[in-house]
DODREN-596992 format. One record per residue (C-alpha): residue number from 1; residue in three letters; chain; x, y, z. Coordinates in pm, 1 decimal. Each point is the difference from the previous one (the first is absolute). Layout:
DODREN-596992
ATOM    k    r  c         X         Y         Z
ATOM  NUM  ALA  A         X         Y         Z
...
This chain:
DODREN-596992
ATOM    k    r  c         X         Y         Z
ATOM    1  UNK  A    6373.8      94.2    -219.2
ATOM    2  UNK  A     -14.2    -374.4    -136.6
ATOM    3  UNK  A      61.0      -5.0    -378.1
ATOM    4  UNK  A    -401.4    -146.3     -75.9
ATOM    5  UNK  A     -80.8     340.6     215.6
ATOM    6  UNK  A     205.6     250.5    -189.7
ATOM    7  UNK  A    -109.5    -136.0    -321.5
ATOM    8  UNK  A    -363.4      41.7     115.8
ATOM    9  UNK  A      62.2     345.4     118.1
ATOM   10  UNK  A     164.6     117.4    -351.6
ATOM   11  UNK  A    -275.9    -145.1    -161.5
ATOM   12  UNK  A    -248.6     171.0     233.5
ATOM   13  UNK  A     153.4     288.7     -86.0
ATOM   14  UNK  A       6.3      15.7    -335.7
ATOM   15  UNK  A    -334.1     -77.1      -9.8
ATOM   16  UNK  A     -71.8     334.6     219.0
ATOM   17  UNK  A     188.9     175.4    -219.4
ATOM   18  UNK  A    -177.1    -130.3    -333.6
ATOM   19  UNK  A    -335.0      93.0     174.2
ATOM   20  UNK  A     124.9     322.8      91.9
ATOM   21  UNK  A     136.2     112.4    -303.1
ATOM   22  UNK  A    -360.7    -116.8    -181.1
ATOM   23  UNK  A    -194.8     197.5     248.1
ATOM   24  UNK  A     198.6     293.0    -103.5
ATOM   25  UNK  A     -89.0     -35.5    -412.2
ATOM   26  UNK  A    -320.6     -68.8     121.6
ATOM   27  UNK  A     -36.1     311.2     190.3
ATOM   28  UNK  A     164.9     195.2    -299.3
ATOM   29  UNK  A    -189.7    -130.1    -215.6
ATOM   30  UNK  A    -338.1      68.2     224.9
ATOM   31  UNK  A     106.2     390.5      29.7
ATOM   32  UNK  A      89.0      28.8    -385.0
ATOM   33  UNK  A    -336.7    -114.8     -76.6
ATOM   34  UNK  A    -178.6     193.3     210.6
ATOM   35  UNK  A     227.0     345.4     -88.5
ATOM   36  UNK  A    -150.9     -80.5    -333.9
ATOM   37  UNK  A    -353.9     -61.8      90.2
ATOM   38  UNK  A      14.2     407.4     183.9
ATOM   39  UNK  A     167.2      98.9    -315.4
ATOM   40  UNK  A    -341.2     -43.3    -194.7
ATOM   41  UNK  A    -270.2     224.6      83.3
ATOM   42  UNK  A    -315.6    -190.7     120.5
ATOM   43  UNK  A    -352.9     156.7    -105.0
ATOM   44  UNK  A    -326.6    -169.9     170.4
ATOM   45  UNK  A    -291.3     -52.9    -227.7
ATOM   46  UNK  A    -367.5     -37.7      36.5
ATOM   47  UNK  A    -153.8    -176.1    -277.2
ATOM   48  UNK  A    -391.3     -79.4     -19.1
ATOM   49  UNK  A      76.2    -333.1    -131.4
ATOM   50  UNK  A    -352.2    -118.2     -81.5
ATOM   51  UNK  A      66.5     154.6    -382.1
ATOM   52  UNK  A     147.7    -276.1    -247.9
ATOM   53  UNK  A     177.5      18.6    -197.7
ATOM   54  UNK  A     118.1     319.9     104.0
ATOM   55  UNK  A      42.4     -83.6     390.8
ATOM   56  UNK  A    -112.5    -286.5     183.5
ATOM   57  UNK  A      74.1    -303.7     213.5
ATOM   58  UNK  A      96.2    -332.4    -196.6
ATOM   59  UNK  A     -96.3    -319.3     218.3
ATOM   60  UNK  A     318.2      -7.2     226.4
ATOM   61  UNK  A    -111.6     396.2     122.9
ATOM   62  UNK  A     285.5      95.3    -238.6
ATOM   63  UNK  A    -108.2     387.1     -93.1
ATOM   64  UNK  A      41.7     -29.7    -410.0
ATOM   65  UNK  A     -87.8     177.0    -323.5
ATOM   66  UNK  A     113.0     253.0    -286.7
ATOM   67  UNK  A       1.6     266.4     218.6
ATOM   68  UNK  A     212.8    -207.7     253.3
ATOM   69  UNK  A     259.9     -62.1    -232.3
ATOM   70  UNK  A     -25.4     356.2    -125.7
ATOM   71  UNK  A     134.9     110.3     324.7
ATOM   72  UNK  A     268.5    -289.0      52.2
ATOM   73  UNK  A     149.5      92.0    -304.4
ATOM   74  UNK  A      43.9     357.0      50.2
ATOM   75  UNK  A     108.9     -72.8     381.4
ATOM   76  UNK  A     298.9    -228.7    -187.5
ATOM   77  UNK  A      69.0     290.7    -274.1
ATOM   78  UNK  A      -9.1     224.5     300.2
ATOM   79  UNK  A     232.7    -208.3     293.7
ATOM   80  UNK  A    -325.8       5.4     220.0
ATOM   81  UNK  A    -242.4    -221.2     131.2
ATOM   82  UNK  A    -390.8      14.1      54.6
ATOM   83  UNK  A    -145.9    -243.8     298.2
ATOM   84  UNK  A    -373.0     -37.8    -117.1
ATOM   85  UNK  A    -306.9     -59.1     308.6
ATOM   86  UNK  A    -317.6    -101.3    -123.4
ATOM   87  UNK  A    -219.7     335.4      87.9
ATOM   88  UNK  A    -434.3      24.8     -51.0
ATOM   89  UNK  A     -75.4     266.8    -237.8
ATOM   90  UNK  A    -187.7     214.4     217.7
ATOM   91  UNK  A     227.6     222.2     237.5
ATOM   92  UNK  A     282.8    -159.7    -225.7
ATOM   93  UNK  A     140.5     385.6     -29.8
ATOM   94  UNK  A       3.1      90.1     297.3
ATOM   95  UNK  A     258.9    -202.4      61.8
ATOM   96  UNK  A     227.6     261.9    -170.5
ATOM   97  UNK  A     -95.0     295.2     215.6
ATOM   98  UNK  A      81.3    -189.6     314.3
ATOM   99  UNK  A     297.5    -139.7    -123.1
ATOM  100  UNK  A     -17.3    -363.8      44.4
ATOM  101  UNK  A      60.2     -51.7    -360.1
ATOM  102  UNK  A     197.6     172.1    -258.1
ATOM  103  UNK  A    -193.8     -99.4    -327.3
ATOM  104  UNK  A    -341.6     -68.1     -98.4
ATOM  105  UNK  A     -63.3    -273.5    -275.7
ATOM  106  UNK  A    -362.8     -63.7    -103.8
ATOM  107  UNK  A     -29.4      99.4    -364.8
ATOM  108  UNK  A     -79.4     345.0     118.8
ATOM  109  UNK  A    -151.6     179.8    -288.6
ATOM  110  UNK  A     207.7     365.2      15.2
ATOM  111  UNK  A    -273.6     261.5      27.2
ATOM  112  UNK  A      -2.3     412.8     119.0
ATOM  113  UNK  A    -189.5     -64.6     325.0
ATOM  114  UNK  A     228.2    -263.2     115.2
ATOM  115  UNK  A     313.5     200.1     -89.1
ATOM  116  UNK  A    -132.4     218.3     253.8
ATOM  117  UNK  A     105.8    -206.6     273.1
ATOM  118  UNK  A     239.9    -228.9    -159.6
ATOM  119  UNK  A     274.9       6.2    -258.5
ATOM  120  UNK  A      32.6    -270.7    -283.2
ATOM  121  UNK  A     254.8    -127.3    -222.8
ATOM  122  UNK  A      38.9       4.1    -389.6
ATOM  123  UNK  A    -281.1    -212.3    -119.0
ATOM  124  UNK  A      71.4    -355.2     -40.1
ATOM  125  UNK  A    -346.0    -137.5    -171.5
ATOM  126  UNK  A    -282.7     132.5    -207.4
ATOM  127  UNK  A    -344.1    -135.5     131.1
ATOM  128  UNK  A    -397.2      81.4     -69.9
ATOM  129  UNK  A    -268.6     -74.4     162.8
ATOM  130  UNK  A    -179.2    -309.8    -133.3
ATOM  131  UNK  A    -361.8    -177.7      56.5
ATOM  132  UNK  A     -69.9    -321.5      51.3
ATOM  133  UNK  A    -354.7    -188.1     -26.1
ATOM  134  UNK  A    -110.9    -350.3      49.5
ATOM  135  UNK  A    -314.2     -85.1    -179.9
ATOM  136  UNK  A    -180.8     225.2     239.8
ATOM  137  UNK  A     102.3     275.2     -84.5
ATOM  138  UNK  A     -26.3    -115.8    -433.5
ATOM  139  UNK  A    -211.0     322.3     -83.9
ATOM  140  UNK  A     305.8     255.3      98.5
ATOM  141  UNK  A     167.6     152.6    -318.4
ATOM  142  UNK  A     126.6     306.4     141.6
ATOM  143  UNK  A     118.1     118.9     335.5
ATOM  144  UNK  A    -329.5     229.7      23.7
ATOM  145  UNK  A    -196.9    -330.4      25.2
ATOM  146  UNK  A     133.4     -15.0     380.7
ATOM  147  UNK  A    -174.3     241.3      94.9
ATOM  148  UNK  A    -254.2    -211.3     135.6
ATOM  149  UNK  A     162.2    -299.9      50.5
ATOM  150  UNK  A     166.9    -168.1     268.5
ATOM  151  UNK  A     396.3      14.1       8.7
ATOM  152  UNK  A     268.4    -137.0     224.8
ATOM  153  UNK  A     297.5     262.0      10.2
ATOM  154  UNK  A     303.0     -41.0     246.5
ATOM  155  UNK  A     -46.7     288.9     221.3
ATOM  156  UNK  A     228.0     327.9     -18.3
ATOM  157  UNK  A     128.8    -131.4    -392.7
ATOM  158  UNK  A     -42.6     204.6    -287.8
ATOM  159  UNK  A    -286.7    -288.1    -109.6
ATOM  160  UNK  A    -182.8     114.5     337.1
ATOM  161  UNK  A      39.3     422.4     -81.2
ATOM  162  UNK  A    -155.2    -106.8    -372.0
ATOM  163  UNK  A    -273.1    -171.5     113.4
ATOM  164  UNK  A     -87.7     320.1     256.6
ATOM  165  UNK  A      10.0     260.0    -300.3
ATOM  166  UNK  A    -245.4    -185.2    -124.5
ATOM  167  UNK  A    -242.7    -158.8     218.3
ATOM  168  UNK  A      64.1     249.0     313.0
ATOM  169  UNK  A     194.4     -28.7     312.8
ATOM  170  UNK  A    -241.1    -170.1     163.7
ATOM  171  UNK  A    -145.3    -223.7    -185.3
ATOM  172  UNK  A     -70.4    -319.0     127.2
ATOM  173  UNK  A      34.0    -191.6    -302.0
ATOM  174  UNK  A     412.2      55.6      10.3
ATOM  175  UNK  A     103.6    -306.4     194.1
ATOM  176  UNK  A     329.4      72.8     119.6
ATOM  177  UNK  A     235.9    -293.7      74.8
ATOM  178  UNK  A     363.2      34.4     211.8
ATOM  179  UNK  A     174.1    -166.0    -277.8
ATOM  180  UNK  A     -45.0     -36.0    -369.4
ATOM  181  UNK  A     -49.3    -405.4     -13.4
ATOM  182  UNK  A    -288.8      52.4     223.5
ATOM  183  UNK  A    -168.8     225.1    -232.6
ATOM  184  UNK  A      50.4    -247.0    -325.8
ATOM  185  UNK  A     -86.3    -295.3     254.1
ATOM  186  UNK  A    -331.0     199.3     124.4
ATOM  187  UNK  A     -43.8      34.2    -395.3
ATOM  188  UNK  A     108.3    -388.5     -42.4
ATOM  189  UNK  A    -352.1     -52.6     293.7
ATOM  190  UNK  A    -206.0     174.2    -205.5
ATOM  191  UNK  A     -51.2     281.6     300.8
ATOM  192  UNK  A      21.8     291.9    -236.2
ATOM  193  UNK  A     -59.2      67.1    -371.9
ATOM  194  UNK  A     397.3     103.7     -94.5
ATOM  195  UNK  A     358.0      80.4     147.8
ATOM  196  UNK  A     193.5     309.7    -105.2
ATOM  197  UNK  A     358.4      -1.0      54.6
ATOM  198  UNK  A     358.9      15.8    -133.6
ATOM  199  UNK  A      19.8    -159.3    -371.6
ATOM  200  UNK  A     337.4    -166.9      73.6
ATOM  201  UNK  A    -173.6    -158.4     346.8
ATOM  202  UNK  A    -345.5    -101.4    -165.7
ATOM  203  UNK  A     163.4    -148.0    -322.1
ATOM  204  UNK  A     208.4    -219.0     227.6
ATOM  205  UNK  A    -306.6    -118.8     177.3
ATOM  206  UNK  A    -198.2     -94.1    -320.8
ATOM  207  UNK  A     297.3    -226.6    -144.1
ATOM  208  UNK  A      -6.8    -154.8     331.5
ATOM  209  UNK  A    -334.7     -49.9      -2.0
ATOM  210  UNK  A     -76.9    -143.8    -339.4
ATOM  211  UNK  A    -340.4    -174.9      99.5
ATOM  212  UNK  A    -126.1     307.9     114.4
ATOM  213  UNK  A     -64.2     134.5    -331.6
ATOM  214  UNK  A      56.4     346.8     102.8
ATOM  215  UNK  A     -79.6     316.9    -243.5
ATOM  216  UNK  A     216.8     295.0      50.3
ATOM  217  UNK  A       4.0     335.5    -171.3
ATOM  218  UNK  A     183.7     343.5      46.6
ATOM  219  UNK  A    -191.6     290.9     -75.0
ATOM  220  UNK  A      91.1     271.6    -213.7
ATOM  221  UNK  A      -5.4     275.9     292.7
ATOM  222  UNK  A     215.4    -215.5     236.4
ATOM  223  UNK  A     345.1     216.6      -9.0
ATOM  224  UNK  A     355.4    -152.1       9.1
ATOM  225  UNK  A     119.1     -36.1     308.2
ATOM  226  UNK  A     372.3     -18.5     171.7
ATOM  227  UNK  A     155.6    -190.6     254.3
ATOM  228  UNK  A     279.7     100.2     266.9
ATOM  229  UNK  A     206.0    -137.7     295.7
ATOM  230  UNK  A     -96.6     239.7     290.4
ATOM  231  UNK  A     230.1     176.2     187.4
ATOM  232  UNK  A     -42.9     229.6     320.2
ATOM  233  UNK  A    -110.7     388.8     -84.6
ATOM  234  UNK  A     329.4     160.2     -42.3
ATOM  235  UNK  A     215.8    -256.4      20.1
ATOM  236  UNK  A     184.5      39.2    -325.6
ATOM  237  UNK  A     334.5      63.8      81.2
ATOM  238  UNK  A      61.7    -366.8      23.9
ATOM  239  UNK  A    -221.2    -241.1     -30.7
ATOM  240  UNK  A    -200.5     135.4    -336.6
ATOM  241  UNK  A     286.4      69.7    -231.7
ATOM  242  UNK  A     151.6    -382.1      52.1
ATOM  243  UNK  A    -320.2    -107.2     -52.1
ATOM  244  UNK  A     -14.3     181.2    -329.4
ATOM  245  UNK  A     345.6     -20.1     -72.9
ATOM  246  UNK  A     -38.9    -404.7      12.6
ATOM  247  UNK  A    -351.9      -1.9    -238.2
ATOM  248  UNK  A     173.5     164.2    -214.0
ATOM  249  UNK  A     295.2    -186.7     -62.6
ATOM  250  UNK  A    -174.5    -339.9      34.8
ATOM  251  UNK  A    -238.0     176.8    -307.9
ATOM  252  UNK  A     301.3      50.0    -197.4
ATOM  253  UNK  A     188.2    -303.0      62.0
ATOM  254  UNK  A    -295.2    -252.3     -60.8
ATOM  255  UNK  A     -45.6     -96.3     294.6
ATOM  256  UNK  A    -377.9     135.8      25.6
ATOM  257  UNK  A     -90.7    -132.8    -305.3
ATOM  258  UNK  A     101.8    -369.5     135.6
ATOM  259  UNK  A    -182.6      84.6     308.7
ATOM  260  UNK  A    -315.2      39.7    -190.1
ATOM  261  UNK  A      25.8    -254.9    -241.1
ATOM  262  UNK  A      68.6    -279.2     280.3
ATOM  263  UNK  A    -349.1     176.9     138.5
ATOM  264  UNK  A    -271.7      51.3    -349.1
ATOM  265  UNK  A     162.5    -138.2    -229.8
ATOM  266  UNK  A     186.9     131.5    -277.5
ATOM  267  UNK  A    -303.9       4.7    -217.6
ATOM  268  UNK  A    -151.2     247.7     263.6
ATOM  269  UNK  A      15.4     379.2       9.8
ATOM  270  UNK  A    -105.6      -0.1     348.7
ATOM  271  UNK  A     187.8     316.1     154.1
ATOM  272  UNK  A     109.0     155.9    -316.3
């Protein structure tokens, strides 16, 4: 071999060698992060994300809110992680009984019928039910004055079981939306007289909606209500207690309270 050749070939060489060795790191490096990635449990998540601030899509499709970041911070106090899919309300729970999802988050007021079929965390927020009227609906003082009236509910909520203690079960004066915004925007049209939902979702509308010049009101018989992530019936030998376990340490480390300041407002004693 001429000297111009052998020089060529050592270089040639080396260069294999270089390549080689960085293929190997990279490879190392590929399977180290991946061992890590199975070392952290993975829980899927159906949110109905069509309920700012507590769950919703921001204008990327992003899935945000306070009960969002609820859930990522107990996943980090935990060392798990929560994959969210953007899930309609209705026949959001049975996604839990057929197992294509682990969790259900949709600011699901914790009541005896649904722990039936269901189990649910420690609470995480205090709601009640609140009403809101346009100038329509200017001659409602009480929730008794609905009893005539027309009002936009999202079907299946707690908003929608009120409204049928009151006016009947089939009464065609409940106008029952698939989400919550559709129900204050049907409200917003002036197709019904008032909207009953959520306080936390409704006073989020009217300080978005300042030239509406909503009225809202929360009657005296409306009862506190709680919400909880929900879990799977019976599945509480691992999922529920981390879940619990992560609220409250996030409660007692501050964490929470940050969370809901970054969302009302520190002047607000939504959830409390």
């Amino acid at each position: 071999m001429k000297p111009m050749q052998y020089t060529r070939y050592l270089f040639a060489l080396g260069a294999v060698l270089f390549l080689a060795a960085c293929g190997g790191q990279a490879d190392n490096n590929a399977s180290g992060t991946a061992a890590d990635a199975a070392a952290v449990k993975t829980y899927s998540v159906a949110v109905d994300a069509a309920y700012a601030p507590f769950e919703y899509q921001d204008d990327q499709g992003n899935i945000i809110g306070f009960s969002v970041d609820l859930m990522k911070a107990i996943a980090e106090d935990q060392n798990i992680r929560f994959t969210f899919t953007n899930t309609p309300y209705e026949g959001i729970f049975a996604r839990l009984g057929t197992g294509e999802r682990d969790v259900v988050l949709a600011s699901a007021t914790i009541t005896e019928e649904r722990q039936k079929t269901m189990d649910f965390s420690d609470p995480y927020f205090q709601a009640t039910q609140m009403i809101v009227m346009a100038e329509k609906g200017k001659d409602i003082q009480s929730f008794a004055d609905l009893q005539d009236k027309l009002v936009s509910v999202q079907t299946g909520t707690t908003g929608d079981l009120a409204m049928q203690k009151l006016q009947g079960k089939t009464s065609d004066k409940i106008k029952r939306m698939e989400s919550m915004p559709l129900a204050l925007n049907e409200l917003m049209a002036g197709g019904v007289d008032a909207s009953v939902g959520d306080n936390g979702v409704i006073q989020y509308f009217v300080a978005n909606h300042p030239q509406a010049n909503f009225r809202t009101l929360i009657d005296e018989s409306f009862e506190r209500e709680e919400y909880g992530f929900v879990v799977k019936k019976g599945r509480n030998d691992e999922l529920l207690p981390k879940i619990n376990a992560g609220l409250k340490n996030i409660r007692a480390n501050g964490r929470y309270e940050t969370i809901r300041t970054t969302w009302f407002g520190a002047d607000n004693t939504a959830g409390q």
